[in-house]
C-alpha positions in Angstrom: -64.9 12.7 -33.0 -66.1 9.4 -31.5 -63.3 8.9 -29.7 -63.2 12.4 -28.2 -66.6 11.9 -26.7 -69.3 12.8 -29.5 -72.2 10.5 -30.0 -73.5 9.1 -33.5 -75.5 6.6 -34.9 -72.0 4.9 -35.8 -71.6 3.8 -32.6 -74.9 2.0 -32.7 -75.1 0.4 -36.1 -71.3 -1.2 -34.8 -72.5 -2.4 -32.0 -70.0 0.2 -30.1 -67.1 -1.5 -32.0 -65.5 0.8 -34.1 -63.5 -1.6 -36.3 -66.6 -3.3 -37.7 -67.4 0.6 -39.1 -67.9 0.4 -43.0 -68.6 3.2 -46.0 -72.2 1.4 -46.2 -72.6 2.4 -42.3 -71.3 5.6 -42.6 -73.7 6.2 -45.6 -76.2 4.9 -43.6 -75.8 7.0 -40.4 -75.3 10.2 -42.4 -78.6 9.4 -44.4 -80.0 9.4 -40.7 -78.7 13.0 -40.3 -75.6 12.1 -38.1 -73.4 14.6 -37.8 -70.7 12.9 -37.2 -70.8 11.0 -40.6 -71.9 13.7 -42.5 -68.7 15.6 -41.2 -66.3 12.5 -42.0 -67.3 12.0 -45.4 -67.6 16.0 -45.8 -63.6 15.5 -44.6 -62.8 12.9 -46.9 -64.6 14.6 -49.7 -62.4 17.3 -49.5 -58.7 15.5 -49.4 -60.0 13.4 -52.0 -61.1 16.8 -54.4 -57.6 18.1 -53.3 -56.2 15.0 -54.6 -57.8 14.7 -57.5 -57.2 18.7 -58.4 -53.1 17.7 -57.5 -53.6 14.7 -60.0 -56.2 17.3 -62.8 -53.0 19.8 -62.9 -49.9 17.3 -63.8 -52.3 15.1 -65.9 -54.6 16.7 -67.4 -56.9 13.5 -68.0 -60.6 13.6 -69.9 -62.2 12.4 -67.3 -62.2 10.8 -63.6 -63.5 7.5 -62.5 -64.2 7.7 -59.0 -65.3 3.7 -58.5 -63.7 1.2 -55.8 -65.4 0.8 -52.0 -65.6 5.1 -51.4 -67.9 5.2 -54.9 -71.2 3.7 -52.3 -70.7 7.2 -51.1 -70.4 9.2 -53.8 -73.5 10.8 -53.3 -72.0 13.0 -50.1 -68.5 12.8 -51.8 -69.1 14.2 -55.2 -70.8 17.3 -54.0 -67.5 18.1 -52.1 -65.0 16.7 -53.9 -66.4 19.1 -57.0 -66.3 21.4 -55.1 -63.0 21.5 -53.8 -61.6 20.6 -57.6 -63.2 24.1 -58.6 -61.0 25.8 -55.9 -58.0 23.7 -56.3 -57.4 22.9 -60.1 -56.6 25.1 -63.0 -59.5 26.6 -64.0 -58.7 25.4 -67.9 -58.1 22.0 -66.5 -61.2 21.1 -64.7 -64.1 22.6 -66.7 -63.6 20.2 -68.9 -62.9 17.0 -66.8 -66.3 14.6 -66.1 -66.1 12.9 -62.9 -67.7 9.4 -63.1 -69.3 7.1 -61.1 -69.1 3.4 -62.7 -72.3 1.5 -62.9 -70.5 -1.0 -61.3 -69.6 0.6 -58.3 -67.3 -1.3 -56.0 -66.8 -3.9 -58.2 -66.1 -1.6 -60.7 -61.9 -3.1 -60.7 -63.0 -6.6 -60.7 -65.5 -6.2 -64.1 -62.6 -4.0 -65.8 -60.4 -7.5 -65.1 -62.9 -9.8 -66.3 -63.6 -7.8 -69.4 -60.0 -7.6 -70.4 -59.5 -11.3 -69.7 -62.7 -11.3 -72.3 -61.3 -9.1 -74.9 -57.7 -10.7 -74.5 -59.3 -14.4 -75.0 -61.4 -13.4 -77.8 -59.1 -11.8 -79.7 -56.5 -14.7 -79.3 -59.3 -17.8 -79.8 -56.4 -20.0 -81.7 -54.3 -19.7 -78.6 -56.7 -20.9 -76.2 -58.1 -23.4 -78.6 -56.7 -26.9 -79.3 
């Protein structure tokens, strides 16, 4: 949209340099009411719900963890994302399934590493003991 001419706070907060754009800028500009944002994440809510729905019908899993670098805007993506699961997925499928958001956010991959480093070394002590 930027590139065909609309203006947004994007531009601004990246200093009109469009590679520097990050999830916490587009959060930021669509918390600022820019449109623009607001209609990106809106777009990547919904290929993300259709995803998810795709992966809801052949998996069939308890629940969703929706963590990694897109979770700092999962207050504009959940909404949609919900949403477009509700349309998508199997009815019987999805009103069961909890969609999460880890405490940890984007470093939700790196803690689930370190605690099964944790779990693995306590469990083992004599191996890593002399």
């Amino acid at each position: 949209a930027i590139g065909l001419g609309r203006k947004s706070l994007i531009q601004e907060l990246t200093g009109n340099d469009l590679s520097r754009m990050t999830i916490p800028i587009l959060v930021e500009a669509a918390d600022q009411q820019d449109d623009v944002a607001r209609e990106a994440l809106e777009i990547t809510g919904r290929w993300l719900g259709l995803g998810i729905a795709n992966l809801l019908n052949i998996l069939n899993p308890e629940c969703v963890i929706f963590g990694g670098t897109l979770s700092q805007a999962h207050a504009y993506l959940l909404p949609v994302i919900q949403e477009t699961i509700e349309q998508r997925a199997l009815r019987w499928l999805h009103q069961n399934v909890e969609i999460m958001v880890p405490t940890y956010g984007a470093d939700a991959a790196v803690m689930g590493g370190v605690a099964l480093i944790h779990h693995e070394v306590l469990n083992n002590l004599s191996q890593f003991l002399p």
